[in-house]
C-alpha positions in Angstrom: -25.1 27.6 31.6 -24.9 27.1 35.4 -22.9 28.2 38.1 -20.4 25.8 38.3 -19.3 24.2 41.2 -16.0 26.3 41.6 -15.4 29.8 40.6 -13.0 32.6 41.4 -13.0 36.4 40.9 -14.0 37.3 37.3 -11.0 37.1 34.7 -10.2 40.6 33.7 -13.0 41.4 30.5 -11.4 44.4 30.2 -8.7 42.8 29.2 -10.8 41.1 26.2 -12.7 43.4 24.7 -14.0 40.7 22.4 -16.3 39.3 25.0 -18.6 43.0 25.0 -18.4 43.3 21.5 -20.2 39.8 20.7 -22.7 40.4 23.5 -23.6 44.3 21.7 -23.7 42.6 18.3 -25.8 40.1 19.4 -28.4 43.0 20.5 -27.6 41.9 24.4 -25.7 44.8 25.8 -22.5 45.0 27.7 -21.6 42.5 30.6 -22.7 43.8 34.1 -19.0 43.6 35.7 -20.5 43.3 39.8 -23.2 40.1 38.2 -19.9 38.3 36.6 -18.2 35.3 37.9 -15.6 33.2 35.9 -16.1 29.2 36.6 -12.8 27.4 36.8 -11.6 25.5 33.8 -9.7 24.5 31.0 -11.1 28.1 28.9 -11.2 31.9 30.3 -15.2 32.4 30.9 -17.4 34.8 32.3 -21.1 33.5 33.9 -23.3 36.8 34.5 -25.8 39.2 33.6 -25.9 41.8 30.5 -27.3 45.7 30.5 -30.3 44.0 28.6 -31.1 41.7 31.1 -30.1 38.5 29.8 -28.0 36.1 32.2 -25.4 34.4 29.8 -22.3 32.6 29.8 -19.6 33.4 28.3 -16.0 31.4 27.2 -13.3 31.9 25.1 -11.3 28.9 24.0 -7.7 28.5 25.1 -4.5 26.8 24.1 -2.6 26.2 20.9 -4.4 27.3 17.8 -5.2 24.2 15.8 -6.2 22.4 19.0 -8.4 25.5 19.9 -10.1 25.8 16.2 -10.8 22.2 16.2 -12.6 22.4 19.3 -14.7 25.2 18.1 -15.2 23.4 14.8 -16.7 20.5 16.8 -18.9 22.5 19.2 -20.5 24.5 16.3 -20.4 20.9 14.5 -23.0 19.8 17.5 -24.8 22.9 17.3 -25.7 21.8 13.6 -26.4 18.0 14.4 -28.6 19.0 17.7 -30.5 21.2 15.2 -30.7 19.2 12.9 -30.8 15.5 13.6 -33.0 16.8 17.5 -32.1 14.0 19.9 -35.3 13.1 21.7 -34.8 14.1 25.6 -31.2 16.3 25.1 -31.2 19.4 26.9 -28.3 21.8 26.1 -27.6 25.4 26.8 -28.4 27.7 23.8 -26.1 28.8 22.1 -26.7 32.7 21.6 -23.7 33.4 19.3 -20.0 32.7 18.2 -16.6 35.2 17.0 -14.9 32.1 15.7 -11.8 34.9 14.9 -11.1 35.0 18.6 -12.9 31.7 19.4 -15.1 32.8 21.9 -18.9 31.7 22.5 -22.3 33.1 23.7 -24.7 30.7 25.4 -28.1 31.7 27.4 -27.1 30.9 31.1 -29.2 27.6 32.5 -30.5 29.4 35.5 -31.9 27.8 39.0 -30.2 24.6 38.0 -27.4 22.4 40.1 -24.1 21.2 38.8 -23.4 17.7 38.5 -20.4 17.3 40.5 -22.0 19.8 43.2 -25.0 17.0 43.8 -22.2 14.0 43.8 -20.3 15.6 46.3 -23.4 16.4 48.0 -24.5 13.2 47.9 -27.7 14.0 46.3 -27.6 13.0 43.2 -30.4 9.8 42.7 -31.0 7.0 41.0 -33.3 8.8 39.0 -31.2 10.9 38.0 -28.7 8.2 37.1 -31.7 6.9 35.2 -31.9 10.4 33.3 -28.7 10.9 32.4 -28.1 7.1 30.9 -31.2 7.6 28.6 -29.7 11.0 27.6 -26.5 9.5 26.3 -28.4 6.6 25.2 -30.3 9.2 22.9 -27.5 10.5 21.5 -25.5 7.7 20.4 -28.9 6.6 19.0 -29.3 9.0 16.6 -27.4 9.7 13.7 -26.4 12.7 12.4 -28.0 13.3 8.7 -26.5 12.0 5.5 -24.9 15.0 4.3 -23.5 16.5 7.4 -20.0 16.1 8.1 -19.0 15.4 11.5 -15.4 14.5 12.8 -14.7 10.4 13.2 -11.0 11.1 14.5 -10.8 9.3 17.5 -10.2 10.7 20.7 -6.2 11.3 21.4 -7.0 9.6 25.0 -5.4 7.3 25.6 -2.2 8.3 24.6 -0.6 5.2 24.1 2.6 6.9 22.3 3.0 8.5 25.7 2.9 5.1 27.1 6.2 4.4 25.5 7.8 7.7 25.9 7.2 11.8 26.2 7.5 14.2 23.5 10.2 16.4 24.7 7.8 19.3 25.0 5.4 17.4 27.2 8.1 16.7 29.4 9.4 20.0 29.7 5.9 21.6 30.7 5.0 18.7 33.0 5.4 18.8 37.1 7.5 16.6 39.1 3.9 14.6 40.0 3.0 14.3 36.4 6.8 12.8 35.5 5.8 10.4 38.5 2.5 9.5 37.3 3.6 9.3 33.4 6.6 6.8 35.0 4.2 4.8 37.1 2.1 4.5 33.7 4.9 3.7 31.8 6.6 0.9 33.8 3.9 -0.5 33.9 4.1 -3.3 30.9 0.7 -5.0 31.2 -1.2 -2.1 31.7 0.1 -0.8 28.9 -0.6 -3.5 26.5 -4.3 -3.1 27.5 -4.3 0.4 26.5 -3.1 -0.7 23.5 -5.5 -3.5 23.4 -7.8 -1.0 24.1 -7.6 1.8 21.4 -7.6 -1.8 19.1 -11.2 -2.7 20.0 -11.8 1.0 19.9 -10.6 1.2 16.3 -13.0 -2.0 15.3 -16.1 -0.7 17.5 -19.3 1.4 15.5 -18.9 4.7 15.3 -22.2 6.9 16.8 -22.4 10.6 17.8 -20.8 11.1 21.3 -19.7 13.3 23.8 -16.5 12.2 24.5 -15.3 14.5 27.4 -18.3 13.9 29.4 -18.2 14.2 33.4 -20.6 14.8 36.1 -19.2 18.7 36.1 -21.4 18.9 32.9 -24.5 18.1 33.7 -26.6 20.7 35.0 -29.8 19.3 36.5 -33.6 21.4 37.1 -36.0 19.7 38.2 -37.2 19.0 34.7 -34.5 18.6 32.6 -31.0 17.7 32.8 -28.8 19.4 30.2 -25.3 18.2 29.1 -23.1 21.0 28.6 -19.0 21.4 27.1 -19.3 19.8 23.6 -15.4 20.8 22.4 -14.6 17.1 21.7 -18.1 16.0 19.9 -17.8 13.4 16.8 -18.8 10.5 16.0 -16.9 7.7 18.1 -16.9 4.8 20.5 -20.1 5.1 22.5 -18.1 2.8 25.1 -16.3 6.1 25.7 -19.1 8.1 27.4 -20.6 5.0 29.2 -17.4 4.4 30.2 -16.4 7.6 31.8 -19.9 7.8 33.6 -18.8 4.8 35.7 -15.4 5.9 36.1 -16.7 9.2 38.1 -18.3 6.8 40.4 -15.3 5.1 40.9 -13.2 7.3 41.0 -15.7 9.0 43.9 -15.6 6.0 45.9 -12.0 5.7 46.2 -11.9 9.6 47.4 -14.8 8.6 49.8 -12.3 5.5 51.2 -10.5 8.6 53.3 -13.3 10.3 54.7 -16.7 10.0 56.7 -19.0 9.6 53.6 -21.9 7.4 53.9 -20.4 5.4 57.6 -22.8 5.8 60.2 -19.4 5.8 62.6 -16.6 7.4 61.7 -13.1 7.5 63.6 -9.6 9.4 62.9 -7.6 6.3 62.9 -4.7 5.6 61.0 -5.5 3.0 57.6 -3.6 -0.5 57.3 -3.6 -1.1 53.9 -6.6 -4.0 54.9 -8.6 -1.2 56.0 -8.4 0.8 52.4 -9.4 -2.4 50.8 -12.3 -3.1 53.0 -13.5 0.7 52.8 -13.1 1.1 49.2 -15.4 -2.0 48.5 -18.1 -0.5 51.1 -17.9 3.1 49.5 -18.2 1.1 46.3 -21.6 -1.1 47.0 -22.9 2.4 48.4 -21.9 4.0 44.8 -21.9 2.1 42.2 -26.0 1.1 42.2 -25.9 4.6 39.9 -23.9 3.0 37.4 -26.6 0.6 37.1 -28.9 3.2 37.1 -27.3 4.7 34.1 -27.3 1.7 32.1 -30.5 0.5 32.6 -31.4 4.1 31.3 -29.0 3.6 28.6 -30.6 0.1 27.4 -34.2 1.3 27.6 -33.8 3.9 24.6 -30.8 1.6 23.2 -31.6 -1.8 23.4 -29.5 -3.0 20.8 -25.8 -2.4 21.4 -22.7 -4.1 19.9 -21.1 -7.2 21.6 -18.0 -5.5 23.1 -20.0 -2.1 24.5 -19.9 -2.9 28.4 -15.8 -4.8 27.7 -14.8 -1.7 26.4 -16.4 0.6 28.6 -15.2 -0.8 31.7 -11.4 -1.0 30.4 -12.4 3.5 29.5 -13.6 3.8 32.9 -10.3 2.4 34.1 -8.3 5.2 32.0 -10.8 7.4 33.8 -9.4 7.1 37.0 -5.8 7.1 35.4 -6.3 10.3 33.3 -7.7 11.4 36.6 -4.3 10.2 38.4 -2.0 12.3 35.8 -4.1 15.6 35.6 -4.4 15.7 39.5 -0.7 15.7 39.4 -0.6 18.7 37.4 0.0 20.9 40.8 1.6 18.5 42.7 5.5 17.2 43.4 4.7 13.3 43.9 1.6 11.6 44.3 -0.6 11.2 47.3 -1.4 7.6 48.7 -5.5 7.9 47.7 -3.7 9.3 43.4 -2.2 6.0 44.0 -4.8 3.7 45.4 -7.4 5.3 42.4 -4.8 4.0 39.8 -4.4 1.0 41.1 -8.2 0.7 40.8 -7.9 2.0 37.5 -5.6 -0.9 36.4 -7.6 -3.4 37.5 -10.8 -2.4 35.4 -8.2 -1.7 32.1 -6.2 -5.1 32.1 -9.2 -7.1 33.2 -12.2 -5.5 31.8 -14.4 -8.7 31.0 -14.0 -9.7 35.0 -15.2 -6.5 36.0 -18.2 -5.3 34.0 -20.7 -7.1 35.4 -19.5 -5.6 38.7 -19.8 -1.9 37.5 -23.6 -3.2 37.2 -23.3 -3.3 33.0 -25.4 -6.6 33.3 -27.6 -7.5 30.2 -31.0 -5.7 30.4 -34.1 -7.5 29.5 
């Protein structure tokens, strides 16, 4: 896998043993501790270099046990379908080998390639590779697993429209004063939250296909010929709306970021914004973004021409929970929520109570 966009000094491998010991059984040698980096994320990893020469990267999953064995049950479940059912045109990292009893995994490190969200914020991430990334997913949901291979159908908890209505005790315990504020600006909210509900409804009557269903830009990691999708904890078979969905919801949510800065203007001041000026900014950054949405889908359509009559309804309304599931996790560190946390959920709304208005705007037109 790639160097991701952020990393820090290397988590301790002393510390976990584990990590050496898969790398030695798997014939690879020990890590190199001055070659090792560990990218920032949900999991403990370790990106770097073995005494046999072999650039891997390594993580360990983290968190409670049933959530953490159910993620590794799902990526080893994609390892099988990829095998197996070998979606034309998906690239993924290999995976070198597993120690499901401490849940960590090998893969062969994607070298000379650029992270997804490192070309976004860039700003060099093209059309074409818009293009790429929509036939990609289009792939995938386009190809079933085999008959006899079992693959998880649960859907995703995300939404959580229980949460919507009220917080487990020992979510509200754990959460910062910004997430209270976000979870209460959610929760007050009672037409939003009957379209969430609304939501997970169409989700529950939509075809089910193999999908991503955690996919960002973050995971992409893009050479010049190939684009591989990396991070397959949440794989099953679910809502395709789901990953074309959260593709134009990192393209929204970019825009809105971009209202604050000098992005894309030609002329830029430090001025103070009236709340006219957000609103005519964040349609500019917008126009200037959201073309790779389009990009995507027409991708998408020309390996998937065929798609079910609620697809681009139901994508739209996920990229709206996009930018809210953005709004609560970027409150995670914070004690109250920032002016631009506010304007992306308001964004967010829109697209999740009014879906059908605003697909066509995202640039999900029919393709022909």
């Amino acid at each position: 896998m790639a160097v991701m966009q952020k990393e820090v000094a290397p988590i301790d491998l002393d510390a976990t043993p584990e990590v050496d010991e898969l790398l030695v059984d798997l014939g690879l040698g020990t890590m190199v501790r001055e070659s090792v980096t560990s990218p920032i994320g949900r999991n403990d990893a370790w990106a770097g270099t073995t005494t046999g020469g072999r650039d891997v990267f390594v993580k360990r999953l983290t968190g409670a046990e049933p959530d953490v064995r159910a993620r590794m049950r799902r990526m080893l479940a994609f390892e099988e379908y990829a095998g197996a059912a070998r979606p034309p045109e998906l690239f993924r990292p290999a995976l070198l080998g597993t120690d499901t009893e401490h849940h960590i995994v090998a893969f062969e490190r994607v070298m000379d390639a650029r992270n997804g969200a490192q070309l976004m914020v860039d700003e060099v991430f093209t059309g074409d590779h818009a293009h790429q990334v929509g036939r990609i997913i289009g792939r995938l949901h386009g190809t079933p697993p085999p008959p006899a291979m079992e693959v998880d159908s649960v859907p995703p908890p995300f939404p959580p429209v229980a949460f919507l209505r009220g917080l487990p005790m020992s979510v509200y315990t754990r959460s910062s004063a910004g997430e209270l504020e976000a979870w209460r600006l959610l929760q007050n909210d009672a037409v939003l939250v009957r379209a969430l509900e609304r939501l997970r409804d169409m989700e529950a009557d939509s075809p089910r296909v193999p999908s991503h269903c955690d996919f960002r830009v973050d995971q992409l990691l893009v050479r010049p010929e190939a684009v591989y999708i990396a991070d397959w904890e949440e794989f099953r078979l679910a809502d395709p709306a789901r990953d074309v969905g959260a593709f134009a919801g990192e393209w929204i949510y970019r825009s809105v970021l971009d209202v604050v800065t000098n992005r894309g203007d030609d002329v830029f001041t430090d001025v103070e914004f009236t709340h006219d000026m957000i609103i005519q900014r964040g349609v500019a950054k917008m126009q200037r973004l959201l073309p790779l949405v389009g990009e995507f889908w027409r991708g998408y359509r020309d390996v998937r021409p065929v798609i079910d009559e609620g697809l681009t309804v139901r994508a739209t309304a996920f990229a709206g929970w996009h930018l809210l599931d953005r709004l609560v996790a970027g409150a995670l560190s914070s004690s109250r929520l920032t002016g631009i946390q506010r304007a992306a959920a308001g964004v967010g709304r829109a697209a999740v109570v009014n879906p059908e208005k605003f697909a066509l705007t995202l640039g999900f037109e029919d393709v022909k």
